[in-house]
Backbone as CSV, one residue per row, in Angstrom:
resi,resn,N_x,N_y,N_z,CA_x,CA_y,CA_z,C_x,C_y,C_z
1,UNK,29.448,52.897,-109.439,29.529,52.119,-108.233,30.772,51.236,-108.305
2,UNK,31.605,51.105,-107.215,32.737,50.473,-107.065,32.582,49.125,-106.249
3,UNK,32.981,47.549,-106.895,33.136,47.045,-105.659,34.267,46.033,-106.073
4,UNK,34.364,45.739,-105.152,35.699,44.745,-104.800,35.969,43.269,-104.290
5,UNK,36.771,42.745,-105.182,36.735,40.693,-105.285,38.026,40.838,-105.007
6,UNK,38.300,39.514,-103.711,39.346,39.369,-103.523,39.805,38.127,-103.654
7,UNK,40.878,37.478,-104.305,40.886,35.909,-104.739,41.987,35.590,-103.948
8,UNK,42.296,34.643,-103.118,43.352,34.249,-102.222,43.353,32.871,-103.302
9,UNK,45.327,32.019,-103.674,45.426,31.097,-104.283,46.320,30.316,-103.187
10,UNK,46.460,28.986,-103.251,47.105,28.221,-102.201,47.755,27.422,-103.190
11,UNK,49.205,27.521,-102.862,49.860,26.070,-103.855,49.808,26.208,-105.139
12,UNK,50.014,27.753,-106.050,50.130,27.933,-107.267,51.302,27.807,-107.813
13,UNK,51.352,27.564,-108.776,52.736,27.489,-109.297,53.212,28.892,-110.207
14,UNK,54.408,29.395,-110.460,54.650,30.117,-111.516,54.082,30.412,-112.294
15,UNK,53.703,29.667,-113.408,53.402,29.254,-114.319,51.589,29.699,-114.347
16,UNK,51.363,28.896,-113.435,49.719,29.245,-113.051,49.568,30.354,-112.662
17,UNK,50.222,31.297,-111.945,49.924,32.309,-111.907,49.967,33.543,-112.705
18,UNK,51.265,33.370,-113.508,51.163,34.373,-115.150,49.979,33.882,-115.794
19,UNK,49.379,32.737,-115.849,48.229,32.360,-116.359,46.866,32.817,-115.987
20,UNK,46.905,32.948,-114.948,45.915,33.669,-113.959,46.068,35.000,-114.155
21,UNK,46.816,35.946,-113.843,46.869,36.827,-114.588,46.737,37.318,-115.957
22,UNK,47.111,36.823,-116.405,46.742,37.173,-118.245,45.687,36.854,-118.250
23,UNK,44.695,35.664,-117.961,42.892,35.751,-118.173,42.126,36.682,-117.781
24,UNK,42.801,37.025,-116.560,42.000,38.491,-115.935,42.140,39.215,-116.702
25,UNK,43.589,40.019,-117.369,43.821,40.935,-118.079,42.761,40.575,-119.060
26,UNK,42.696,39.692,-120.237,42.324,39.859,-121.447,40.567,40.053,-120.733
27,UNK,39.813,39.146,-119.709,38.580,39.431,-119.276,38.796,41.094,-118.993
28,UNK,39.616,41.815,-118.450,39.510,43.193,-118.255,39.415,43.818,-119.773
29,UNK,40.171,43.684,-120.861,40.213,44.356,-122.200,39.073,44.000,-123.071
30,UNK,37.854,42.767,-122.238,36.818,42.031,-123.386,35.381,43.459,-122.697
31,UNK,35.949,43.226,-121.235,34.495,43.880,-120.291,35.057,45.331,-120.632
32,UNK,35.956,45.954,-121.156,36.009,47.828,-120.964,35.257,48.221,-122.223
33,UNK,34.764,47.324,-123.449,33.745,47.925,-124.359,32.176,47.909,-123.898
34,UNK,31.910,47.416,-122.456,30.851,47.302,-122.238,30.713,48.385,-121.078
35,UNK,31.937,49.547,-120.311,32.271,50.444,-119.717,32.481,49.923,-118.381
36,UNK,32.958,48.939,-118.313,33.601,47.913,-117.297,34.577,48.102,-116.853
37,UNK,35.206,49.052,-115.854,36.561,49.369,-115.707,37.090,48.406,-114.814
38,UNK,38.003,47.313,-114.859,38.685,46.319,-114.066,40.130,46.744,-113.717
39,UNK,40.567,47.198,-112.470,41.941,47.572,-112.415,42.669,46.309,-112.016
40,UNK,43.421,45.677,-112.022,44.318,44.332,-111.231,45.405,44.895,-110.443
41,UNK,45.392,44.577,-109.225,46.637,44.695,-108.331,47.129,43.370,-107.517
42,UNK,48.017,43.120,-108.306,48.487,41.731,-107.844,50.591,41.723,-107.905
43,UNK,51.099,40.993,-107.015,52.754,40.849,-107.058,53.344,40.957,-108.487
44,UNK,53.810,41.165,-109.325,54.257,41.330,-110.417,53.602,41.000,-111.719
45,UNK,52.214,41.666,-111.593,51.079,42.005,-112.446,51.320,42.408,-113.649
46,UNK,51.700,43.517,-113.497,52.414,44.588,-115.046,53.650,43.864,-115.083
47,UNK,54.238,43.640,-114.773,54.970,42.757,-115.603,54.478,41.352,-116.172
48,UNK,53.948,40.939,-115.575,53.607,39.649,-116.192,52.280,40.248,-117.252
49,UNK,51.842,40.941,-117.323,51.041,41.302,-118.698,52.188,42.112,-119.584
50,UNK,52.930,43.281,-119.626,53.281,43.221,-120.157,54.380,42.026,-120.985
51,UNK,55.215,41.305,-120.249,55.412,40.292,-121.213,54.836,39.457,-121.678
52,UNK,52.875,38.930,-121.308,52.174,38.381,-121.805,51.322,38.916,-122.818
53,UNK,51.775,40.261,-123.208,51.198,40.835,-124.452,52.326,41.445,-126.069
54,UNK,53.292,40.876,-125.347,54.574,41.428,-126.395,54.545,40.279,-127.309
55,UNK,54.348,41.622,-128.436,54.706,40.642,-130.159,56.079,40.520,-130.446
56,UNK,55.885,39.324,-131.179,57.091,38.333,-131.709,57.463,39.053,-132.968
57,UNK,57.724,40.099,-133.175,58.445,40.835,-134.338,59.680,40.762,-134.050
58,UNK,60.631,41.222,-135.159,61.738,40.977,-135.459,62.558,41.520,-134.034
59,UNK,62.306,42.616,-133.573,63.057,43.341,-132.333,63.417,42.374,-131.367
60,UNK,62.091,41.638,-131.204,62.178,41.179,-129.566,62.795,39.696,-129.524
61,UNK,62.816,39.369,-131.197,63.467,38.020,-131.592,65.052,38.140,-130.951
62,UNK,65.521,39.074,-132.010,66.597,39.327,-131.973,67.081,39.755,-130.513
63,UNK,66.432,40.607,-129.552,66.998,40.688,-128.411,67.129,39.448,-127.473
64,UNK,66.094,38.485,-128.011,65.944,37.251,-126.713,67.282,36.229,-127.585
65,UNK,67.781,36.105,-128.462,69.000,35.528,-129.154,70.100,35.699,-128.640
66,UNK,70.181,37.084,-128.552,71.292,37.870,-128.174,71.277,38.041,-126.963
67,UNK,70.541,37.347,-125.939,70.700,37.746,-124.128,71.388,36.792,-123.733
């Protein structure tokens, strides 16, 4: 069964909203061992998880030095 939540935000900031996003994400990766499939579609979603999930190893050091 499929259903659907829709969250409207007023007056967020930047900041709050990569934040908002990444809680959903990690609530989506806590609920998929319980067969919880959560998709997110939001303005620059995948991006803002992917750079809210990138490790601090040597690569990504060195590239953010060097930009």
């Amino acid at each position: 069964m499929s259903k659907k939540i829709t969250l409207t935000t007023n007056n967020i900031g930047h900041r709050q909203w990569a934040t908002l996003i990444l809680e959903l994400n990690n609530m989506s990766k806590a609920w998929k061992r319980f067969g919880v499939n959560i998709k997110i579609t939001a303005p620059r979603s995948q991006n803002i998880i992917k750079w809210g999930n990138k490790t601090n190893d040597e690569r990504d050091i060195q590239s953010e030095v060097h930009s």
